[in-house]
C-alpha positions in Angstrom: 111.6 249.3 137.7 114.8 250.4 137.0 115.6 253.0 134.3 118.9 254.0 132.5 118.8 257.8 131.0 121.0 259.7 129.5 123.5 258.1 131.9 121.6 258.3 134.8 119.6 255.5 136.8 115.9 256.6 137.6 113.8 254.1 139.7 110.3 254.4 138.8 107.3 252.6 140.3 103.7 253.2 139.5 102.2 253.8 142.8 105.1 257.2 143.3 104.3 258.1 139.9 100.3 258.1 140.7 101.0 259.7 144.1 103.2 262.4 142.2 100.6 262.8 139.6 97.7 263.5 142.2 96.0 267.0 141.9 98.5 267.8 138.9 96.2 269.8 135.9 96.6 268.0 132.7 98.0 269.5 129.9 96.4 269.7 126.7 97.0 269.1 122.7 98.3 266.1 122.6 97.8 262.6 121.1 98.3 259.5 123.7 97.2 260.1 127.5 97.5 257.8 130.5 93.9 257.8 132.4 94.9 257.7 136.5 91.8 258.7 138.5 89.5 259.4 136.1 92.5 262.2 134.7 93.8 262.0 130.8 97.2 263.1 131.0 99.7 263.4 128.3 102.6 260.4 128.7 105.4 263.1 128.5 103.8 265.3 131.7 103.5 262.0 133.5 106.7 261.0 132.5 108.4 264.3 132.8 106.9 264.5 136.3 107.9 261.0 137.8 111.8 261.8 136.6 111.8 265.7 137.6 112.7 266.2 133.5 111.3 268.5 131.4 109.2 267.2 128.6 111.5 268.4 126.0 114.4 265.9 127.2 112.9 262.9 125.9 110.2 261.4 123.2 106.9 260.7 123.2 107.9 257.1 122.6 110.1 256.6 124.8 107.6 257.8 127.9 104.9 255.5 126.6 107.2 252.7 125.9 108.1 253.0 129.8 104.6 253.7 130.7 103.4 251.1 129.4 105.8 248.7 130.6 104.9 249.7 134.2 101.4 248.8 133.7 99.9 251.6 132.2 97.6 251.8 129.9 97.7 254.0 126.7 94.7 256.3 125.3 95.6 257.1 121.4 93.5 259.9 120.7 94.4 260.2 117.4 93.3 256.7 116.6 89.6 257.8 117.8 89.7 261.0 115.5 90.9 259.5 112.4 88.0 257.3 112.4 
């Protein structure tokens, strides 16, 4: 799938963004997480990681709006906790 940020084209496909995500330590404290192999990891490290950005370029909803459209499915954590 092709991309358009902040004037640049990124291609991203799920199987480079689960090869790019393998052995990668979660990070921690946030709210919606992408499950690959078992892993929770925060959209914005996965999506940070797959374009070589840092996670302070871009929002949260932008990551899991492209995340999601590449198949991905979103854990809301906060949804669990507020219950």
């Amino acid at each position: 799938m092709r991309i358009k940020y902040t004037g640049r084209i990124y291609d991203v496909q799920r199987q480079e963004i689960e090869k790019k995500m393998a052995g990668v330590v979660p990070e921690t404290g946030r709210r919606f997480f992408v499950a690959l192999d078992g892993v929770q990891y925060p959209v914005k490290q996965v999506f940070g990681k797959a374009l070589g950005l840092p996670v302070a370029a871009f929002s949260t909803g932008y990551a899991y709006n492209v995340l999601s459209r590449l198949g991905f499915q979103i854990i809301d954590r906060g949804a669990r906790e507020s219950k």
